[in-house]
N, C-alpha and C positions, 0 to 999 in steps of 0.2 A: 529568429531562432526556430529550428526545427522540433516539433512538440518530442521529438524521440531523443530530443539531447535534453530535454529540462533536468534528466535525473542521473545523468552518465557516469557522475561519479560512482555510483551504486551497480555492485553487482545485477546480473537479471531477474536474481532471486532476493529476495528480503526480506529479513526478520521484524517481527513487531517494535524491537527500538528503533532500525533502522524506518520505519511507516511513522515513528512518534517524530522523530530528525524531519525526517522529509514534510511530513506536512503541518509540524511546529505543534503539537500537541501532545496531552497527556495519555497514559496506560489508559484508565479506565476507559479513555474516550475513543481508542485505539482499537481496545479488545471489541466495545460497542459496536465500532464500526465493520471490526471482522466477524462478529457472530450475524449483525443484521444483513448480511452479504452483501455490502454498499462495495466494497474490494474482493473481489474472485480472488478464494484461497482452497485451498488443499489442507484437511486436516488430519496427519497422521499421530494419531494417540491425541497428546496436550500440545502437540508441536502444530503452527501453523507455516505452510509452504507459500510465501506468495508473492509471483510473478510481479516483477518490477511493471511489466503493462497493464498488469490489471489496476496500480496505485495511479498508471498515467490515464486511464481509460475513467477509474472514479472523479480525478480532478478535471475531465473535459467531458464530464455529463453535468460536474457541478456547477460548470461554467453556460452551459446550455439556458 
């Protein structure tokens, strides 16, 4: 399997439920990991923007 298909059901962009789905976890644990910048996000006002590769790029460093 190609590491750029793991998530293809999912648009390029993703919301923080869509991050809790995709990597089986909770809000709190979710927000954590988008304020400690472990997932490259875009934050405009409360809204966070973030790149379906940046979610694929956290899970193959956590693999490292």
């Amino acid at each position: 399997m190609d590491k750029n298909d793991i998530f293809k059901e999912y648009p390029d962009v993703v919301t923080v439920a869509d991050i809790m789905k995709m990597l089986g976890i909770g809000r709190n644990i979710a927000y954590g990991i988008l304020k400690s910048g472990a997932i490259k996000t875009v934050k405009i006002g409360k809204k966070y923007i973030i790149p379906k590769q940046s979610v694929i790029n956290f899970l193959a460093a956590a693999n490292r």
